[in-house]
C-alpha positions in Angstrom: 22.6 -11.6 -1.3 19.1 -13.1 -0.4 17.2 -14.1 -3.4 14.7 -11.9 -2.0 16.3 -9.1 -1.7 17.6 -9.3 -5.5 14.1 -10.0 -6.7 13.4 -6.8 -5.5 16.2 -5.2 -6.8 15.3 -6.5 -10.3 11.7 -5.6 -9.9 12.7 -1.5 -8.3 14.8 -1.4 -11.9 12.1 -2.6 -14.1 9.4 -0.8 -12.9 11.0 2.2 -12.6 11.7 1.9 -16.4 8.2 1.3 -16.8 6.7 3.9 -15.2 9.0 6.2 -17.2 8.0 4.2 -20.3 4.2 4.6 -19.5 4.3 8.2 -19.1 6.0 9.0 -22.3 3.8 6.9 -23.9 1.1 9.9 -23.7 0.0 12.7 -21.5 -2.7 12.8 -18.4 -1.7 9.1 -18.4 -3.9 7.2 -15.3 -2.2 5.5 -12.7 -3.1 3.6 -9.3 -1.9 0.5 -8.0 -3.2 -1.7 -9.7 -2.1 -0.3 -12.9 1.6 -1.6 -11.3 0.6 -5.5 -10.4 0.6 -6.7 -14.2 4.4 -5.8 -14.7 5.5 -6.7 -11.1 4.1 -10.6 -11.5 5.4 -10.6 -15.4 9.0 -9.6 -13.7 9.4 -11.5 -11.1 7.5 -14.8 -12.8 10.3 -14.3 -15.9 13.0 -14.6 -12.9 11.2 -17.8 -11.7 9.8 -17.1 -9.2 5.7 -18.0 -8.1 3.3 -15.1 -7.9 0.4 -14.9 -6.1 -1.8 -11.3 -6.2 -3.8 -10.5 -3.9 -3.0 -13.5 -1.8 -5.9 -14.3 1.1 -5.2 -14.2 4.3 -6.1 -16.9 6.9 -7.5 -16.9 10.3 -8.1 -14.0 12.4 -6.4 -10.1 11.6 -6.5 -7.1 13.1 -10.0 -5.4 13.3 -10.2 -3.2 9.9 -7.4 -4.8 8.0 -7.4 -5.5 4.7 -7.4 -9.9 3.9 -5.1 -9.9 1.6 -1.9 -9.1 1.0 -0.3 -7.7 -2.1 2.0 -9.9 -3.8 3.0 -13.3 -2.5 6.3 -14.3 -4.7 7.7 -17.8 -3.4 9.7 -20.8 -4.7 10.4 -24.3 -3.4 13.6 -26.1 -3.6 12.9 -28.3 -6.4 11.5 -25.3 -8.6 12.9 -24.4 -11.4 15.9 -25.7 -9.7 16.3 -23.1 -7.4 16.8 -23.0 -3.8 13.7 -22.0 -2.1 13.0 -18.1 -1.7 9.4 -16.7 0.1 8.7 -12.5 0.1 5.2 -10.9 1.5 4.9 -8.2 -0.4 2.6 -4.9 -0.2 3.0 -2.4 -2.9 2.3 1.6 -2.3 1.5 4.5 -4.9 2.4 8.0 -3.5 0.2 10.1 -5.0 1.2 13.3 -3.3 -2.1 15.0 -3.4 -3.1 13.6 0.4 0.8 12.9 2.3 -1.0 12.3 5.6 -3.4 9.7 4.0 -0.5 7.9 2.1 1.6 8.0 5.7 -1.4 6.4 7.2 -1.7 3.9 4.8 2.0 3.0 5.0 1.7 2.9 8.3 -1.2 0.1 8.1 0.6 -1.9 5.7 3.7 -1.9 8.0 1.3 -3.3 10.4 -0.6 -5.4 8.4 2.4 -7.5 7.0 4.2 -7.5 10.8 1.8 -9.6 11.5 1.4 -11.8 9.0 3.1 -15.2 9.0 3.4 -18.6 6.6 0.4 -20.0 9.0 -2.4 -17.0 8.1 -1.3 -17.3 4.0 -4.1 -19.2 2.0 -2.2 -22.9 1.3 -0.8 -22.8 -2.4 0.9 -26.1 -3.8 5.1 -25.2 -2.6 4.2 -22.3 -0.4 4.9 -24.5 2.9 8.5 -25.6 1.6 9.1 -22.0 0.5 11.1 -20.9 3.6 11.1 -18.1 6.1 9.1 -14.8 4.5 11.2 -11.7 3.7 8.6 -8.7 4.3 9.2 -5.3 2.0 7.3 -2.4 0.8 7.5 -1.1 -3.0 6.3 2.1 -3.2 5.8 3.9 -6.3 6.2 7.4 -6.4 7.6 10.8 -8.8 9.5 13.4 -7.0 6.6 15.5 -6.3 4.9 13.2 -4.4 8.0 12.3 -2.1 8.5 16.4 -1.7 4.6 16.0 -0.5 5.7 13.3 2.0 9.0 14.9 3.5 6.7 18.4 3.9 3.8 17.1 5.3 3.2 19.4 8.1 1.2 16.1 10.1 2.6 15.1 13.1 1.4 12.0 13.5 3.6 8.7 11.3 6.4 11.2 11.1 8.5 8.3 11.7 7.0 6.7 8.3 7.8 10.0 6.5 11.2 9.7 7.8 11.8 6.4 6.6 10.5 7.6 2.8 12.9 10.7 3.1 15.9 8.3 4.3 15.0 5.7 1.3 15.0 8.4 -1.0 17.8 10.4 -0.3 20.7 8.1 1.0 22.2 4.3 0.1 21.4 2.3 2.7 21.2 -1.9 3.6 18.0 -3.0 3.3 16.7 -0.4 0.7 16.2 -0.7 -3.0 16.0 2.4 -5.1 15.4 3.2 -9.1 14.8 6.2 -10.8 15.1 7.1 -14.8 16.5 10.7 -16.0 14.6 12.2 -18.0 14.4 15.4 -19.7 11.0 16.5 -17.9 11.3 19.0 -14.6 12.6 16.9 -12.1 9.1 16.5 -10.1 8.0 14.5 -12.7 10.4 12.0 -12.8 9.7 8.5 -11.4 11.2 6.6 -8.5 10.7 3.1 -7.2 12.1 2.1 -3.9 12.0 -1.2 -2.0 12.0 -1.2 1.7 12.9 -4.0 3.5 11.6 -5.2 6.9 14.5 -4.1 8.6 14.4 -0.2 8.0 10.6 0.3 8.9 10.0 1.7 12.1 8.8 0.7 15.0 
């Protein structure tokens, strides 16, 4: 397996435990995005790997895009001595309370990081002998909100909402997925899924 691809594995397990973690921890309990990037980098630095958040893109993008991309986790060959390892990363909270806006969104960061190479990312000391990128989504989501996605009567990105439903409901190459049991209604549980490149569509 890519070293990628069982970063991401490591990080769909861990995170999914903290969610769960974070929402016992008290009721009404905030969360966003943001709230997610603090335990993603202190994961994947502990498995040696370079984080950079918020990572600035170079050079020209797409009229309206955001210029920066999540996470950029990399690793040069003499690091750590590991072999070298590069992942763009954009990371996705499914809220559930607006399915068409979080399918549009998904649909821009499919975009977004398509056309992103090594060349437009900001020059960090061992990014250049990194390697080729591995491109994924992590989306963040409890069962509620990926009911919210699969009925979503929009008919526009329903090729996004398949991909969720897809993620969510069947094993599949290419797709990461964690979720803790818990002993709230099922709707409140917490999943965490990693998509890679190869499953979004077109």
């Amino acid at each position: 397996m890519a070293r990628e691809r069982y970063l991401m594995r490591r990080l769909v397990d861990g995170m999914a435990g903290w969610a769960t973690f974070h929402q016992a921890s008290g009721p009404n309990r905030h969360y966003d995005e943001h709230l997610f990037y603090q335990h993603i980098a202190t994961l994947a630095s502990g498995r040696d790997w370079r984080v950079s958040q918020q990572h600035r893109i170079v050079g020209p993008t797409r009229r309206g895009a955001p210029s920066t991309i999540d996470f950029v986790f990399y690793r040069e060959s003499s690091y750590a001595g590991t072999q070298p390892g590069l992942a763009f990363v954009e990371v996705k909270y499914l809220r559930g309370s607006n399915p068409s806006q979080d399918l549009r969104e998904l649909r821009r960061d499919i975009d977004k990081l398509r056309s992103i190479g090594s060349a437009q990312i900001a020059s960090k000391q061992g990014l250049s002998a990194s390697g080729k990128p591995l491109r994924f989504l992590l989306i963040f989501a409890q069962e509620a909100g990926l009911d919210a996605i699969r009925d979503c009567a929009t008919r526009t990105h329903r090729d996004v909402a398949a991909m969720i439903e897809q993620a969510r409901t069947g094993d599949h190459k290419n797709i990461y997925r964690a979720s803790m049991g818990t002993y709230l209604k099922t709707s409140l549980e917490w999943v965490v899924i990693a998509i890679a490149e190869q499953r979004w569509p077109l």
